[in-house]
DSSP file (Angstrom, degrees, kcal/mol; ACC not computed):
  #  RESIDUE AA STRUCTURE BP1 BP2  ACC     N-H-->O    O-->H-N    N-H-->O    O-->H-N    TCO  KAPPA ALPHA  PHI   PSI    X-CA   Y-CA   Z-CA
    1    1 A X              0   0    0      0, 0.0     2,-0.6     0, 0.0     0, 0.0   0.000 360.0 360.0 360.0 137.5   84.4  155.8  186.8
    2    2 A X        -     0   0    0     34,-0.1    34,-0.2     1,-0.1    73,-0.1  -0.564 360.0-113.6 -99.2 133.9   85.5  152.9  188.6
    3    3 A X        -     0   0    0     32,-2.3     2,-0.4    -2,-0.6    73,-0.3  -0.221  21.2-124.9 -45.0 123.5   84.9  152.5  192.2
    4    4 A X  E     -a   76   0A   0     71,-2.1    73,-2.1     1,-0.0     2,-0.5  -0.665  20.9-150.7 -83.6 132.0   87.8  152.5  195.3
    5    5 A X  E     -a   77   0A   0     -2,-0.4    73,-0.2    71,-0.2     2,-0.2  -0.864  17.3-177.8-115.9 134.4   87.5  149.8  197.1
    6    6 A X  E     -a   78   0A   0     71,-1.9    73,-2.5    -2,-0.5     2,-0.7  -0.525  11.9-152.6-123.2 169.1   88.6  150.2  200.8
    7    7 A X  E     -a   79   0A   0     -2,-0.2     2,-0.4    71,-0.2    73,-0.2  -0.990  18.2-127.0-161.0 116.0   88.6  146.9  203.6
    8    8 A X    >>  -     0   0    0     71,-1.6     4,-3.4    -2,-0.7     3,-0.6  -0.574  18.5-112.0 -82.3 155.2   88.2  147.3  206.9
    9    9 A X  H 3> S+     0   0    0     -2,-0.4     4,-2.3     1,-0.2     5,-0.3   0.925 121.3  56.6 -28.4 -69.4   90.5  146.0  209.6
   10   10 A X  H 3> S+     0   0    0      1,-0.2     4,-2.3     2,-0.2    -1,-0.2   0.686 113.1  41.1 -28.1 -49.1   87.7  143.7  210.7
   11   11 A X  H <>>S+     0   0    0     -3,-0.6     4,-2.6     2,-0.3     5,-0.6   0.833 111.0  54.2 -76.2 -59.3   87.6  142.2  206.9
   12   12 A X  H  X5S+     0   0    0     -4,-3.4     4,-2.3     2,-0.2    -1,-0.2   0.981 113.2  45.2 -43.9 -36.4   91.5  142.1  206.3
   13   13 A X  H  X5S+     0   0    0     -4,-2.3     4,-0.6    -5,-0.4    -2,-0.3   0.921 114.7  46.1 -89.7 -49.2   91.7  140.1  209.5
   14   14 A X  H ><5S+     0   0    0     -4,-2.3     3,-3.5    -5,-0.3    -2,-0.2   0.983 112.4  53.1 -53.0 -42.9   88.6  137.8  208.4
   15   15 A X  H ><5S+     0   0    0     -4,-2.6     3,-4.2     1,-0.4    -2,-0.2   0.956 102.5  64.0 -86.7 -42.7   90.3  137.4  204.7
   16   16 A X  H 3<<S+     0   0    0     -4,-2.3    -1,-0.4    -5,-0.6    -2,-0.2   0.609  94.4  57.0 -68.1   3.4   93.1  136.3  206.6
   17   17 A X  T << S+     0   0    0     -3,-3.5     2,-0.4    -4,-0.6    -1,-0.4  -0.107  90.1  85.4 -76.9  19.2   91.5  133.6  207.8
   18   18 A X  S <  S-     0   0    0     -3,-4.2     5,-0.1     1,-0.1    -3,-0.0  -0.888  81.5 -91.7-129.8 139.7   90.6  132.1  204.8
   19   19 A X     >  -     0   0    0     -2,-0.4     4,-1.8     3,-0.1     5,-0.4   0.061  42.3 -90.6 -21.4 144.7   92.5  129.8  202.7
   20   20 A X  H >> S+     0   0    0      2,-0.2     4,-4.6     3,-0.1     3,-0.5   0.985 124.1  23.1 -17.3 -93.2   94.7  130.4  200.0
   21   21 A X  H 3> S+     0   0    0      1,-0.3     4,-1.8     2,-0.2     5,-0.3   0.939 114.3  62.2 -87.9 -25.3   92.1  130.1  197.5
   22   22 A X  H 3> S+     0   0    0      1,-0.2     4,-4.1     2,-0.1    -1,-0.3   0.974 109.5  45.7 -24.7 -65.3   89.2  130.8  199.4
   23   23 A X  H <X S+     0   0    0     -4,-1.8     4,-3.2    -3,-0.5     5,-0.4   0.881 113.5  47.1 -80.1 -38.0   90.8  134.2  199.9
   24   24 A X  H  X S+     0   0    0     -4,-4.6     4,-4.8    -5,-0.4    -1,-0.2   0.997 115.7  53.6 -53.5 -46.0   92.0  134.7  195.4
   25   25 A X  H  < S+     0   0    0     -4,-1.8     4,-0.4    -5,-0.2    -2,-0.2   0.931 116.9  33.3 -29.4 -65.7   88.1  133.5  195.0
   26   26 A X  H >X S+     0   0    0     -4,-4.1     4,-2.3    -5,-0.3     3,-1.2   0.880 117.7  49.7 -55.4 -47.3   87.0  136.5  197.4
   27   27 A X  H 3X S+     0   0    0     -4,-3.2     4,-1.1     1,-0.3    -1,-0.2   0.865 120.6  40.3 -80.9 -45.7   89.7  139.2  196.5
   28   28 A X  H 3< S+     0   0    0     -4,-4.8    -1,-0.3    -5,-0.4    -2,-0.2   0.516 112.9  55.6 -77.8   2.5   88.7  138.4  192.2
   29   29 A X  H <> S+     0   0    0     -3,-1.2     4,-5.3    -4,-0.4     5,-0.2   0.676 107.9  44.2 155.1 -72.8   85.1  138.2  193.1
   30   30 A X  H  X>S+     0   0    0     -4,-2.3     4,-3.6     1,-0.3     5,-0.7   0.998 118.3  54.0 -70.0 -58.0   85.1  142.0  194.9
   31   31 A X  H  X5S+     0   0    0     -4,-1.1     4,-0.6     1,-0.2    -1,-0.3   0.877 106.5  44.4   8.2 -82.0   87.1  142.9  191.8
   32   32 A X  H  45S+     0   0    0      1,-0.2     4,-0.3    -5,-0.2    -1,-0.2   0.917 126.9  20.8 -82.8 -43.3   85.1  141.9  189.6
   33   33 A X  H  <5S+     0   0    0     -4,-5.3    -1,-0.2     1,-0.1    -2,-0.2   0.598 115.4  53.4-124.2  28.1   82.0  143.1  190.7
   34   34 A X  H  <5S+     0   0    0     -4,-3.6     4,-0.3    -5,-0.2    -3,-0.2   0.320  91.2  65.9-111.4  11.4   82.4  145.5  192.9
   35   35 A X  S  <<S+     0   0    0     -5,-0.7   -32,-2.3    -4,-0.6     2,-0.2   0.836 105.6  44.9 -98.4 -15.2   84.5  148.0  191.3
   36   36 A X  S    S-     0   0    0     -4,-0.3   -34,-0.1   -34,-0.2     0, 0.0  -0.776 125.3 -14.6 -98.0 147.5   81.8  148.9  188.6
   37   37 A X  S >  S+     0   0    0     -2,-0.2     3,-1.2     1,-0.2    -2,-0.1   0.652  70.1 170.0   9.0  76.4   78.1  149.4  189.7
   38   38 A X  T 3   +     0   0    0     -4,-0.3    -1,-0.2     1,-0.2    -3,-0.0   0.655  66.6  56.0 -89.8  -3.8   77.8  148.1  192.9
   39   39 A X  T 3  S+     0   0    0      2,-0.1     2,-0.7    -5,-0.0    -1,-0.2  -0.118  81.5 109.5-100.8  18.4   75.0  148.9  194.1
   40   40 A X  S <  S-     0   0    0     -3,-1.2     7,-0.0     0, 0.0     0, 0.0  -0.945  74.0-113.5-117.0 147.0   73.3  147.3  191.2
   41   41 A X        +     0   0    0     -2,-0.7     2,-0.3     2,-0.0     5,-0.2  -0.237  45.5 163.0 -65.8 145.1   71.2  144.1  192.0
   42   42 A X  B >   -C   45   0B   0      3,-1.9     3,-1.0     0, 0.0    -1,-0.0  -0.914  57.8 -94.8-151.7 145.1   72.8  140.9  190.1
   43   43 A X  T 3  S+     0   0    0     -2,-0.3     3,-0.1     1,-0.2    -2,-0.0   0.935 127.0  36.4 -10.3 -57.9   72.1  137.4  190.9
   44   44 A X  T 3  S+     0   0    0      1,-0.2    15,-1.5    14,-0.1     2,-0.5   0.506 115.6  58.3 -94.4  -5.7   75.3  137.2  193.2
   45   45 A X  B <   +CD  42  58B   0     -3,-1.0    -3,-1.9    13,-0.2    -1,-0.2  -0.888  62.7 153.8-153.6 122.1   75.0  140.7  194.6
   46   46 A X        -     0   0    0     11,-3.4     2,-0.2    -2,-0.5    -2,-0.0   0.334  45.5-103.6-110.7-136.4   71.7  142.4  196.9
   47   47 A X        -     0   0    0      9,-0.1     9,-0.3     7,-0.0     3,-0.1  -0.680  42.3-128.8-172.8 112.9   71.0  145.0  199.3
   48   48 A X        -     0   0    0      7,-2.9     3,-0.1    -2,-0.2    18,-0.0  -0.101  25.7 -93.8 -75.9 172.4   70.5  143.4  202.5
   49   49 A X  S    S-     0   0    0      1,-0.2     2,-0.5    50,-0.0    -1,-0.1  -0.042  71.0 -64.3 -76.6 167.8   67.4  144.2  204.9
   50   50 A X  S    S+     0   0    0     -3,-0.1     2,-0.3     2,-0.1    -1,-0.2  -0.574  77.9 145.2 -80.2 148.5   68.2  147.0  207.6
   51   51 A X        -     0   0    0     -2,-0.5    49,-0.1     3,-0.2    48,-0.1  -0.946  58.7-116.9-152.2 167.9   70.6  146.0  209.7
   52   52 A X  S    S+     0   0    0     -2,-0.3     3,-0.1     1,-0.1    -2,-0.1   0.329 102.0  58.1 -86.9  13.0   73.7  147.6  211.6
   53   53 A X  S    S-     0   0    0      1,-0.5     2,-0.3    14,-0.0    28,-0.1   0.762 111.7 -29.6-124.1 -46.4   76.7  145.5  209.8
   54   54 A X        -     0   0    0      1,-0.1    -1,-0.5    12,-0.1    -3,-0.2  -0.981  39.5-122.0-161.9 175.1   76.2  146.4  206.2
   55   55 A X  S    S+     0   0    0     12,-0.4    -7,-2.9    -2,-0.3     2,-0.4   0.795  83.9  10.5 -41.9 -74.7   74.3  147.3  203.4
   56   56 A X  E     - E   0  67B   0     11,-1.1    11,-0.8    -9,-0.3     2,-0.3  -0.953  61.5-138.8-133.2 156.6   74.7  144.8  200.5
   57   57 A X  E     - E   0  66B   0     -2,-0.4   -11,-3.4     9,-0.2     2,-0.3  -0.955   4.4-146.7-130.9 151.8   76.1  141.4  200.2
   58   58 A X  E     -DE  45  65B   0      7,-2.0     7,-1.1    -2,-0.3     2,-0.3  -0.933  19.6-134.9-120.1 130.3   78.1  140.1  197.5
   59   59 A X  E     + E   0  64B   0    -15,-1.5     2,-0.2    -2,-0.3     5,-0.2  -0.487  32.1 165.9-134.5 130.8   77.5  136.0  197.0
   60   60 A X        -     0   0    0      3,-1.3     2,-0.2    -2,-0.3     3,-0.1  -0.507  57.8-105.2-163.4  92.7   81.3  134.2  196.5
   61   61 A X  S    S+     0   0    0      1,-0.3     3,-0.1    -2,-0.2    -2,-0.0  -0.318 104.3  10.5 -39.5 115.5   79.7  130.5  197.0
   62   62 A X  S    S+     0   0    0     -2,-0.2    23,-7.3     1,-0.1    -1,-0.3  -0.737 127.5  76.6 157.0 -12.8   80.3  129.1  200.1
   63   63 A X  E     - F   0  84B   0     21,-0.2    -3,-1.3    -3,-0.1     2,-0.3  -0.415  61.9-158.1 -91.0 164.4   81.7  132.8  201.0
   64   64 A X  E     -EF  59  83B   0     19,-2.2    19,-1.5    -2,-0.2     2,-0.3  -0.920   5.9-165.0-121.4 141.4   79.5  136.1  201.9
   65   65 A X  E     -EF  58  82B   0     -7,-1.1    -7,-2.0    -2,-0.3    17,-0.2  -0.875  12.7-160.9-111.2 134.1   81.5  139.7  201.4
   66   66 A X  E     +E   57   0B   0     15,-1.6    14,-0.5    -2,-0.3     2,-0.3  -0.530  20.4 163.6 -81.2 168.0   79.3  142.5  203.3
   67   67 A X  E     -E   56   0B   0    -11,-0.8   -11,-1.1    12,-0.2   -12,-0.4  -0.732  35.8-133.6 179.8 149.3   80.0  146.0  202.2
   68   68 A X  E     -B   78   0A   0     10,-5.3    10,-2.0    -2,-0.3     2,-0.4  -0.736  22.9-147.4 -98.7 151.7   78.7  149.9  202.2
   69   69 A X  E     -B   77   0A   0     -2,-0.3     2,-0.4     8,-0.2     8,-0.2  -0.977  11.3-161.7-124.2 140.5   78.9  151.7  199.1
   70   70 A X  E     -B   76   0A   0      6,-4.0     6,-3.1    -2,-0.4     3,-0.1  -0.966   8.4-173.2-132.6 140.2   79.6  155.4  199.4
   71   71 A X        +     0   0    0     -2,-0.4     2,-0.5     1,-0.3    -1,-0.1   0.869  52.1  70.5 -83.5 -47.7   78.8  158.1  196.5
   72   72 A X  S    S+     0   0    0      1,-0.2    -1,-0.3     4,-0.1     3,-0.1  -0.926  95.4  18.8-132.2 149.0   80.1  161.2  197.4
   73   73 A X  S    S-     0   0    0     -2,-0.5     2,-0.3    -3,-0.1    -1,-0.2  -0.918 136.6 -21.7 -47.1 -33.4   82.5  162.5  197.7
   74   74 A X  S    S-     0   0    0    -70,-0.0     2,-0.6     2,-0.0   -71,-0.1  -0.678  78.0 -82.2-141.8-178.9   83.8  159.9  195.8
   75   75 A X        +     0   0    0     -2,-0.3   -71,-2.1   -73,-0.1     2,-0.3  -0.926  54.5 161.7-120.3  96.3   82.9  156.6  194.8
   76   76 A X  E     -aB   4  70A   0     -6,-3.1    -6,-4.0    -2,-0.6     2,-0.7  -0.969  27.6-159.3-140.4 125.3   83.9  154.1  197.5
   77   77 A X  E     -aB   5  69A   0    -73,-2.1   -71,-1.9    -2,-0.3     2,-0.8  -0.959  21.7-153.8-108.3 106.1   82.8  150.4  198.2
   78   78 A X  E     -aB   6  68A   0    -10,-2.0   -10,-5.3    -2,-0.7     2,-0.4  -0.847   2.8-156.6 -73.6 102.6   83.6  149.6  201.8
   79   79 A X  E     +a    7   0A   0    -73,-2.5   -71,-1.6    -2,-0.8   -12,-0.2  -0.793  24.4 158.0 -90.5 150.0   84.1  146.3  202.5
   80   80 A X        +     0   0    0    -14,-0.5     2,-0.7    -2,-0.4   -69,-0.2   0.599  60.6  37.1-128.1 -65.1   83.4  145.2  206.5
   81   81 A X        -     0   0    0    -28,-0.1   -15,-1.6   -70,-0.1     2,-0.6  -0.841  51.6-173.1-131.1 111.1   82.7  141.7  206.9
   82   82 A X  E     +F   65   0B   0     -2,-0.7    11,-0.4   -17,-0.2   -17,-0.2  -0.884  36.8 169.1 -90.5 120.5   84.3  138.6  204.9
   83   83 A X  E     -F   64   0B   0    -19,-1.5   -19,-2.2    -2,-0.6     2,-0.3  -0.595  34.6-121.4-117.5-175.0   82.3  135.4  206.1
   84   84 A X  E     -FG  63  91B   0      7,-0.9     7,-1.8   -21,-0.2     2,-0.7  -0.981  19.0-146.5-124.9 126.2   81.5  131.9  205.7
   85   85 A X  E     + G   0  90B   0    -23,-7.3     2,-0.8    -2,-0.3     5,-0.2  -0.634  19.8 167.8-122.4 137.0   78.1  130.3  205.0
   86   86 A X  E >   - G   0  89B   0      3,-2.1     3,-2.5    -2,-0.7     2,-0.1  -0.795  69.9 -44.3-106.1 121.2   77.0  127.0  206.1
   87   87 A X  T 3  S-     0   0    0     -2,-0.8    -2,-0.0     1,-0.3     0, 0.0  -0.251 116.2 -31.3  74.7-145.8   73.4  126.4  205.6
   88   88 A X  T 3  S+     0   0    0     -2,-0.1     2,-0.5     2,-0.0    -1,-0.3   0.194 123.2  92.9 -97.3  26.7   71.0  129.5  206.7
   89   89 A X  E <   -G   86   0B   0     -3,-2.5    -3,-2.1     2,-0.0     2,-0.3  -0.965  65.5-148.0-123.2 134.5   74.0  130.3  209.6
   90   90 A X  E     -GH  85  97B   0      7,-0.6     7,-3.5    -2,-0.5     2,-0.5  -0.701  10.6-164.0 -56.7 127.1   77.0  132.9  209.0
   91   91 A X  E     -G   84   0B   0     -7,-1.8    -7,-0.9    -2,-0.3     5,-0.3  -0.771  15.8-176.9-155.5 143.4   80.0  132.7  210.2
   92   92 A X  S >  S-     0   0    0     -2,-0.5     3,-2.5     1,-0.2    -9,-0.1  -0.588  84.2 -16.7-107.1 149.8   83.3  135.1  210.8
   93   93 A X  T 3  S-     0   0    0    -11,-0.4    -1,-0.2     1,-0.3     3,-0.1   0.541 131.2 -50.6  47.9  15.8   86.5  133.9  212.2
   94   94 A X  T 3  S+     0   0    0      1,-0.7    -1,-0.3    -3,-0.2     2,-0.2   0.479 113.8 121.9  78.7  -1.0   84.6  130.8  213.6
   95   95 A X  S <  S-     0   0    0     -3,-2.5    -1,-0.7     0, 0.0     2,-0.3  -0.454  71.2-113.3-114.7 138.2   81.8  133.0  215.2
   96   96 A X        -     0   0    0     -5,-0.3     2,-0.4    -2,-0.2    -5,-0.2  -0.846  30.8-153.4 -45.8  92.5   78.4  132.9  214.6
   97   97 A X  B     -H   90   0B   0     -7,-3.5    -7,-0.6    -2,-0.3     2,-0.4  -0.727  13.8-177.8-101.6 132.7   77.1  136.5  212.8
   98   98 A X        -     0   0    0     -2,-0.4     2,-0.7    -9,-0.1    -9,-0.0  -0.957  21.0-125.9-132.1 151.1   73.6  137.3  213.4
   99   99 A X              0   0    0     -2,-0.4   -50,-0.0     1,-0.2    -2,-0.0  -0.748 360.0 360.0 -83.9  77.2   71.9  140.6  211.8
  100  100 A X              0   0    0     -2,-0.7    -1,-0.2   -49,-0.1   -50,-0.0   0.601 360.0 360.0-108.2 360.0   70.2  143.0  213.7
């Protein structure tokens, strides 16, 4: 059964910062591999250290997608945070994102 995938404000409003195709990249990207097993490890997609911002991150080179997966009731990927990454630094909207 395939996963609903839900976008926080925060994330609508990053994606809307992104380019034209920056933003097709991201939006086929969560698609494609988040709507089936997400929460299983792939190359392009982890489970991040603990932190307060997300769970797992999904790898869209030069772009980051954060997101919670929830099972039950239902089968829900919550995406939060669309970034950008330059180097070891994140960054949302122009902002700096650090993980704590």
């Amino acid at each position: 059964m395939a996963y609903q995938i839900l976008y926080t404000d925060d994330a609508k409003s990053n994606l809307r910062t992104l380019g034209p195709t920056q933003r097709a990249r991201v939006l086929s990207a969560i698609d494609q591999q988040l709507r089936h097993e997400p929460t299983v490890q792939t190359r392009n997609r982890k489970p991040m250290r603990p932190n307060t911002r997300a769970t797992w991150e999904l790898r869209v080179d030069p772009m980051r997608v954060y997101y919670d997966v929830q099972e039950e009731p239902q089968q829900v990927v919550r995406v939060k945070i669309v970034a950008l990454k330059e180097g070891n630094r994140v960054y949302v909207e122009g902002e700096e994102l650090t993980f704590e």
